[in-house]
N, C-alpha and C positions, 0 to 999 in steps of 0.2 A: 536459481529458483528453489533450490533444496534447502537453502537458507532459510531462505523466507517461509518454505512449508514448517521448518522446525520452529520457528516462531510462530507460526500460529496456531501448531500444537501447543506453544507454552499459553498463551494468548488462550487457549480453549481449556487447560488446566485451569484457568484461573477463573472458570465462569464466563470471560467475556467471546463475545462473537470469536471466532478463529478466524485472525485474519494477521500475514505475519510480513516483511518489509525490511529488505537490506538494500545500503547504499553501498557502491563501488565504484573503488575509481583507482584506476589503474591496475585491478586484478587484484584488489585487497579490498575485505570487506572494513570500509569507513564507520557505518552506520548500521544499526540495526536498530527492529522496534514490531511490539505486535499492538495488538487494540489494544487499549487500560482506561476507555472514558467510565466505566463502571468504577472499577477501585480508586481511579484519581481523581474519579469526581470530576470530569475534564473534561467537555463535549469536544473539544480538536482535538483529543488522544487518540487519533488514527493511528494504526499502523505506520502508514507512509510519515505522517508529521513526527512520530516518536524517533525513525527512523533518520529522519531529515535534519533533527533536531541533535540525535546521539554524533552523526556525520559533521555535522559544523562545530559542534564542541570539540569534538577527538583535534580537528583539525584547525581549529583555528580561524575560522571565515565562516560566515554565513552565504557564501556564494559556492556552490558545488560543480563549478562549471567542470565538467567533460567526463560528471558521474553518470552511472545507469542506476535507475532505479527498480528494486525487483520487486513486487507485491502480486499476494494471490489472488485475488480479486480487483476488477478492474476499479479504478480511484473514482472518487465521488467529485463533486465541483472543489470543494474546498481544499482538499487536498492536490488536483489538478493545479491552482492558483499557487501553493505552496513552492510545485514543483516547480512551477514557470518564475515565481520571486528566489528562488534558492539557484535556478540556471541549471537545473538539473540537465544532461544533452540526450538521455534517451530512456524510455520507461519500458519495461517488460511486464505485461501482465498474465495472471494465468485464467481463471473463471470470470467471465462477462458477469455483473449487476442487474439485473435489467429494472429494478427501482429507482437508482441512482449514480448507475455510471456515468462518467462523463466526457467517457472516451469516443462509446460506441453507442452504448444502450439507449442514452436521452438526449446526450447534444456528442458533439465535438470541442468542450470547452476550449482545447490544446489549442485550437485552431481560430480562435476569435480575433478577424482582423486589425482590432486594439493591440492584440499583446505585443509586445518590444524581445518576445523570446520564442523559439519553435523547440514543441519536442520532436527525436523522433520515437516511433512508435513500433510495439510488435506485442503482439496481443494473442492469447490463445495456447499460451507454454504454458507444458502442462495443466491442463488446462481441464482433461475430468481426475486427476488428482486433487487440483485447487479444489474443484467444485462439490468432492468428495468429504474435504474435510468439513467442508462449511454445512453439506448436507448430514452427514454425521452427527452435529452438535445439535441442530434444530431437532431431528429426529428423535436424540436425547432428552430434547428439553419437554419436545409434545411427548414423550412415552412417561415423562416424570410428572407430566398434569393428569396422567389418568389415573 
């Protein structure tokens, strides 16, 4: 998860939301990635999918079965769906959403009796860290509108 907080420190250098996402699998980071939908002009430049994305290139496959996935804030729908088509086997998150998570906050996407994949789940690492960085930047951003 310290991974993933350093990228969303870099993620919050760069203007975008801080929000930061390593993939692993086998005790070596495969994947990394923080938000960039602002600079890339990319509404799916989550974290989690930049992350997902950097993971199956290193490696070769778009299937990442028996990785964990680490992100600071809990995943959105879309991102949720990425990690279930990627076979991700277990997600760690830190700060709950409660706009758009799709963990806890507004459904349980993970868990929709259609899917052909189960994560498992652990939620809450570090977790007023995560929620610190994110509150930091907004804070930022309202003290620079006044």
């Amino acid at each position: 998860m310290r991974a993933a907080l350093h990228a969303a420190r870099q993620a919050h250098g760069r203007g975008e939301v801080p929000v930061g996402a390593v993939v692993v699998i086998e005790d070596q980071i495969a994947g990394a990635g923080c938000n960039q939908p602002i600079g890339t002009h990319d509404p799916t430049a989550h974290a989690e999918i930049v992350a997902i994305r950097d993971a199956a290139q290193r490696i070769g496959n778009y299937r990442l079965t028996g990785a964990t996935l680490y992100v600071t804030i809990e995943p959105c729908q879309m991102c949720v769906g990425a990690m279930v088509h990627a076979r991700i086997a277990r997600l760690v998150f830190g700060a709950l959403e409660p706009k758009a998570g799709a963990i806890e906050s507004t459904q349980r996407a993970h868990e929709h009796p259609a899917l052909n994949h189960r994560l498992e789940v652990t939620g809450h690492v570090l977790e007023e860290e995560c929620r610190a960085v994110l509150q930091a930047f907004f804070k930022e951003r309202r003290d620079d509108r006044s």
